[in-house]
C-alpha positions as a printed Julia matrix, in Angstrom:
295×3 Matrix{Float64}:
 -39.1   -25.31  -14.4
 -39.96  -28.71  -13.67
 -42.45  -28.16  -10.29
 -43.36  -24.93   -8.79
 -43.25  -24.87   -4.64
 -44.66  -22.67   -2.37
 -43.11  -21.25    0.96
 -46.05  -19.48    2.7
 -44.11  -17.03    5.05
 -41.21  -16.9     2.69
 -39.63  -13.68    3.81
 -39.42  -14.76    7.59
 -36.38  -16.63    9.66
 -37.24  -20.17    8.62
 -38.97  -19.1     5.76
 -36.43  -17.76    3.96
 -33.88  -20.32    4.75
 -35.85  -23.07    3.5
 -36.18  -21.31    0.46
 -32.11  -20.87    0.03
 -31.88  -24.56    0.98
 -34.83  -25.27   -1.65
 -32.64  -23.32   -4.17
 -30.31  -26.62   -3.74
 -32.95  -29.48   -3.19
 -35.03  -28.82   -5.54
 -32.6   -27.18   -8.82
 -35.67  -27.6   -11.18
 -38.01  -25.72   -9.39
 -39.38  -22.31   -9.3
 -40.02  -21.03   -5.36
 -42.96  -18.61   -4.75
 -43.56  -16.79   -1.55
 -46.45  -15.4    -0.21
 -46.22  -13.64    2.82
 -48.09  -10.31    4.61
 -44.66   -9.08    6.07
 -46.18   -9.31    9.56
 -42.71  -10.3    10.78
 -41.26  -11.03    7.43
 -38.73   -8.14    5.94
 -37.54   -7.36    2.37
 -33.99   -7.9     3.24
 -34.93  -11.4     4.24
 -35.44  -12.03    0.49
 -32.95  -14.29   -1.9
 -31.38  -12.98   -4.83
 -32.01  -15.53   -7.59
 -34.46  -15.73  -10.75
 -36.1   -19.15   -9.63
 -37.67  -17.06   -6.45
 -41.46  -14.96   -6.66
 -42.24  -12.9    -3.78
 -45.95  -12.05   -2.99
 -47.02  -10.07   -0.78
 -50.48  -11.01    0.22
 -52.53  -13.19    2.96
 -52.88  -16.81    3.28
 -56.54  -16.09    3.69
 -56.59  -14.47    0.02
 -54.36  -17.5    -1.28
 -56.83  -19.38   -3.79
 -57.46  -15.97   -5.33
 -53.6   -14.68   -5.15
 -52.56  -17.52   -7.24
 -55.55  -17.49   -9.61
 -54.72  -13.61  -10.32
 -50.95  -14.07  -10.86
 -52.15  -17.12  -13.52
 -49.15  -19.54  -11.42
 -48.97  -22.85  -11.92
 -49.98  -25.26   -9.73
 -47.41  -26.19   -7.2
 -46.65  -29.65   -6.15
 -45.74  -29.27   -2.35
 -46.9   -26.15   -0.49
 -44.29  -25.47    2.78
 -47.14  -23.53    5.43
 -44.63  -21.76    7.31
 -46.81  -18.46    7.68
 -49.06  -18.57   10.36
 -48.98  -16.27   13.89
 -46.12  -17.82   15.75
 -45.83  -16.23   19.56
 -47.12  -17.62   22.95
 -46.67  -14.57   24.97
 -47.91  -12.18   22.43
 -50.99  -14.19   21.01
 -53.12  -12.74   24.13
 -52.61   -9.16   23.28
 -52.89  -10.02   19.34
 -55.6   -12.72   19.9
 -57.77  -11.48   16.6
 -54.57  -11.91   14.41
 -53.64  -14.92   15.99
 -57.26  -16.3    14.98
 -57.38  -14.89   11.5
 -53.26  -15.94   10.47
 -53.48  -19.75   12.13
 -57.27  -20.72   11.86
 -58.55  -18.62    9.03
 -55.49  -18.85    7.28
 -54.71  -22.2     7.19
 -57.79  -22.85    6.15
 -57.84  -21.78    2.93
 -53.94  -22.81    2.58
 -55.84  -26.69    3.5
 -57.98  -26.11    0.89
 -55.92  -25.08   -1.82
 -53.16  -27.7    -0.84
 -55.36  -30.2    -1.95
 -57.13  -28.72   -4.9
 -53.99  -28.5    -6.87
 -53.19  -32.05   -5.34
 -49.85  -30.66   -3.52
 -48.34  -32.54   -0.65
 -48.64  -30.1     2.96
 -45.58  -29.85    4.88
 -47.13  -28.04    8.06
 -45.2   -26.48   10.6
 -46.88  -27.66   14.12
 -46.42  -26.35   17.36
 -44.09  -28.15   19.91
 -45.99  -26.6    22.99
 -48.96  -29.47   21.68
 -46.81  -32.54   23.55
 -45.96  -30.42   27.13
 -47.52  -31.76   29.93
 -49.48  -34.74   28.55
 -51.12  -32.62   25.94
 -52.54  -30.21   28.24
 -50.3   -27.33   27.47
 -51.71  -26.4    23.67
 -54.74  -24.78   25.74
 -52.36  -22.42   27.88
 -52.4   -19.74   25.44
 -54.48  -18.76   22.26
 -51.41  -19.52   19.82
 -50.7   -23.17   21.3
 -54.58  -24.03   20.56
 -55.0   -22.37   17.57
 -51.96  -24.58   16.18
 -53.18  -27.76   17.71
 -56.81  -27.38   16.12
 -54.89  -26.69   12.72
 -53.3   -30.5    12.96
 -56.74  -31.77   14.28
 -58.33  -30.07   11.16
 -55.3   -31.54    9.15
 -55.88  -35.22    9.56
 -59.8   -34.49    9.37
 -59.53  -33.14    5.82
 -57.11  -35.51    4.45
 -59.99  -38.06    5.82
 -62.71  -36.4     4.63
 -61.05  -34.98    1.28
 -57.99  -36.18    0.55
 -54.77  -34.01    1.28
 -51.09  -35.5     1.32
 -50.1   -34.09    4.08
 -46.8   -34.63    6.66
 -46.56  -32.47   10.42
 -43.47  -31.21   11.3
 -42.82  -29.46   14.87
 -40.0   -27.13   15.64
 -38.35  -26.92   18.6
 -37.1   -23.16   19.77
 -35.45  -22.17   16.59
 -32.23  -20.23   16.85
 -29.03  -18.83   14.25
 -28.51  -16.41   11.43
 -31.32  -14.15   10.95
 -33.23  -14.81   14.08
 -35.28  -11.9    15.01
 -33.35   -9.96   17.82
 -35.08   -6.62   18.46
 -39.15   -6.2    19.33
 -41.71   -8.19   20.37
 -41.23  -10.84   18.12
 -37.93  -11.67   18.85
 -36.17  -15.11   19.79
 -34.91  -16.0    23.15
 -31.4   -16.7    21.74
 -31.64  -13.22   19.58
 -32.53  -11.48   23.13
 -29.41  -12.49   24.54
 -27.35  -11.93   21.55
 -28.34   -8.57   21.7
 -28.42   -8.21   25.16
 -25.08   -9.14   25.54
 -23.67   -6.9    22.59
 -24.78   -4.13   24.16
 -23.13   -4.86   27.86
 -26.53   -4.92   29.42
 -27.53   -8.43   31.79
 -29.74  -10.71   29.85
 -32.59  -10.87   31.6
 -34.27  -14.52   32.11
 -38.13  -15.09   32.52
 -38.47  -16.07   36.31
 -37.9   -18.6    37.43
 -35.3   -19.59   35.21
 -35.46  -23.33   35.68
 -38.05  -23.79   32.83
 -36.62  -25.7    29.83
 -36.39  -25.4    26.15
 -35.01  -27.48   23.3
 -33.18  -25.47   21.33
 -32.15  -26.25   17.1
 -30.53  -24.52   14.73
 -31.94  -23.32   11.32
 -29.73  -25.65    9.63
 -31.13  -28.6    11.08
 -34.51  -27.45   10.86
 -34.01  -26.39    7.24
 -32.55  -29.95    6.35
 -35.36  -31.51    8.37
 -38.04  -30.04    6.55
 -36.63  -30.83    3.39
 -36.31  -34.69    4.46
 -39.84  -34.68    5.5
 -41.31  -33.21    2.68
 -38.92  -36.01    0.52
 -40.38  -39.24    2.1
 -42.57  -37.68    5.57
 -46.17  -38.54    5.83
 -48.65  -38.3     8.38
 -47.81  -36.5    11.51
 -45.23  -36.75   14.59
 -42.13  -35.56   12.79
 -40.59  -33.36   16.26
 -37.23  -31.34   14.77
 -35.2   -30.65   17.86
 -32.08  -31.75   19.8
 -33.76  -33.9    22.29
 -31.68  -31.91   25.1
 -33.38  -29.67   27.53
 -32.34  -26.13   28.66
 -32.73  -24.58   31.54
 -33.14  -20.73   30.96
 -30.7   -19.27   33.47
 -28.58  -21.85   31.94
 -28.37  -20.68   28.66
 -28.18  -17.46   30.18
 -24.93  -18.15   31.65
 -23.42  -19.94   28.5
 -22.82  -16.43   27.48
 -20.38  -15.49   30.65
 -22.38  -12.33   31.94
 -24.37  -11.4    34.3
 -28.41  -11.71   33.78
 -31.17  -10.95   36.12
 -34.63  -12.97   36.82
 -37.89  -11.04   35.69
 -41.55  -11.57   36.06
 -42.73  -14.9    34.57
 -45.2   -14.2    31.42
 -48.86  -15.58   30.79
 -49.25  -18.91   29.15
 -45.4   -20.16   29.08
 -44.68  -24.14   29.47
 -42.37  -25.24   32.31
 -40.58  -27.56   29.92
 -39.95  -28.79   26.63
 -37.78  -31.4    24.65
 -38.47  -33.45   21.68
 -38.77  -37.1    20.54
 -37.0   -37.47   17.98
 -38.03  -41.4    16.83
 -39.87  -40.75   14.06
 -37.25  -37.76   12.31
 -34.85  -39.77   12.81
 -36.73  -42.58   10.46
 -36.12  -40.4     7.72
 -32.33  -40.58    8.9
 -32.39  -36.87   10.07
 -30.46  -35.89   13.66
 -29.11  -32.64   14.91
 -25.67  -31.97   13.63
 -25.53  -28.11   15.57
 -25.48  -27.54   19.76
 -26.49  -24.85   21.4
 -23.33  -24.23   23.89
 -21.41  -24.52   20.84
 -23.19  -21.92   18.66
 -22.61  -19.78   21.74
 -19.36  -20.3    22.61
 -18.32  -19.25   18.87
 -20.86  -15.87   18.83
 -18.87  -14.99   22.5
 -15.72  -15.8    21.28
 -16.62  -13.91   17.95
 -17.78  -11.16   20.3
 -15.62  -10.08   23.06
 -16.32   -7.83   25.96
């Protein structure tokens, strides 16, 4: 193999997509994975030679790689951190010790074997003037980690480009638990006949993309990114109850939840420097699963 890349959360949604697009990109290279399966499941994993799982943390990473005697890899994709607004106050210690701990050491090791850092940001960092990364422990643990970014590369040296992603939704989305997507609620909401129900009051927004465009974003940015401000989404926002009714059922209004943005929609200048746009919508994407899906 020509160059060795790394795919920290490798066995998650985008994770493991990126590594099947990778697989294409990149036909000289060997793919590792290290992830600690907090959301990331063995059936998420790609059948083919050119692909190393490891199970491990991102804390342990320096000492992972040193043990396993890999080679150095030449652009590390940090896709493994906490990634929940909601749920980061109940699981506030992991969300400390996944994003800021973590990513750390993933800094660190990034540019000790002089790779290039394709970090996955957090959108919620551009709501309301800026403000919103401090409405919940995950938005401000994620918007310290690009802070810390640019101050390393300064003070160190890292090659480095930010990517944000925008309310990811498609195949393998997580649909059941805690951790699941808004798109994979309803899914499975509406296979099972019951109303979707839509965080009140159902006028906030979200811009929705598909895993393909992600997946091809990433990709582009890692090609010719660098620096930060590379926003993957659709540049369309959602209204909730909206979306909710894209499906053609009934859904129901419940409680609004701790630390949730009113709105949210990307810029999509500097993507679309690298010559990347959306190619998927989401009424589309719905329309097909419903029409897939009778009731």
């Amino acid at each position: 193999m020509s160059q060795t890349l790394l795919v920290t959360g490798g066995a998650g949604f985008v994770g493991s997509a990126l590594i099947e697009s990778l697989l294409t990109e990149f036909p000289d290279a060997a793919i590792v994975s290290l992830d600690n399966y907090f959301t990331g499941t063995l059936e998420n994993h790609v059948n083919d030679p050119r692909v190393t799982y490891v199970e491990g943390s991102t804390v342990e990473i320096a000492k992972i790689w040193a043990d396993r005697g890999l080679p150095s890899p030449s652009i590390v994709f940090h896709l493994g951190e906490y990634s929940r607004i909601v749920q980061s106050f109940e699981d506030h210690d992991l969300t400390w010790d996944y994003n800021l701990l973590g990513t750390k050491e993933v800094v660190k090791f990034s540019a000790a074997a002089g790779a290039k850092l394709i970090y996955a940001g957090s959108s919620s960092k551009f709501g309301n003037d800026g403000e919103d990364e401090n409405l919940n422990p995950y938005a401000w643990t994620k918007a310290k980690n690009i802070e810390y970014i640019k101050n390393y590369s300064n003070w160190f040296g890292l090659d480095y480009a930010i990517t944000y992603f925008y309310n990811v939704y498609g195949p393998g989305q997580i649909t059941n638990g805690k951790y699941a997507t808004v798109i994979g609620i309803f899914q499975r909401q509406y296979l099972k006949g019951e109303p979707l129900t839509v965080v009140s009051p159902g006028t906030q927004t979200r811009d929705f993309t598909h895993i393909d465009d992600i997946v091809r974003g990433i990709v582009l940015v890692a090609r010719g990114g660098a620096g930060d401000g590379y926003l993957l989404g659709t540049g369309r926002e959602w209204p909730l109850a909206e979306v909710a009714g894209l499906f053609g059922t009934e859904h129901v209004l419940v409680p609004a939840l701790p630390g949730e943005r009113v709105r949210g929609q990307a810029d999509l200048t500097k993507a679309a420097g690298l010559g990347w746009t959306p190619e998927n919508r989401l009424d589309r994407y719905i329309a097909d699963f419903v029409a897939a899906n009778p009731r």
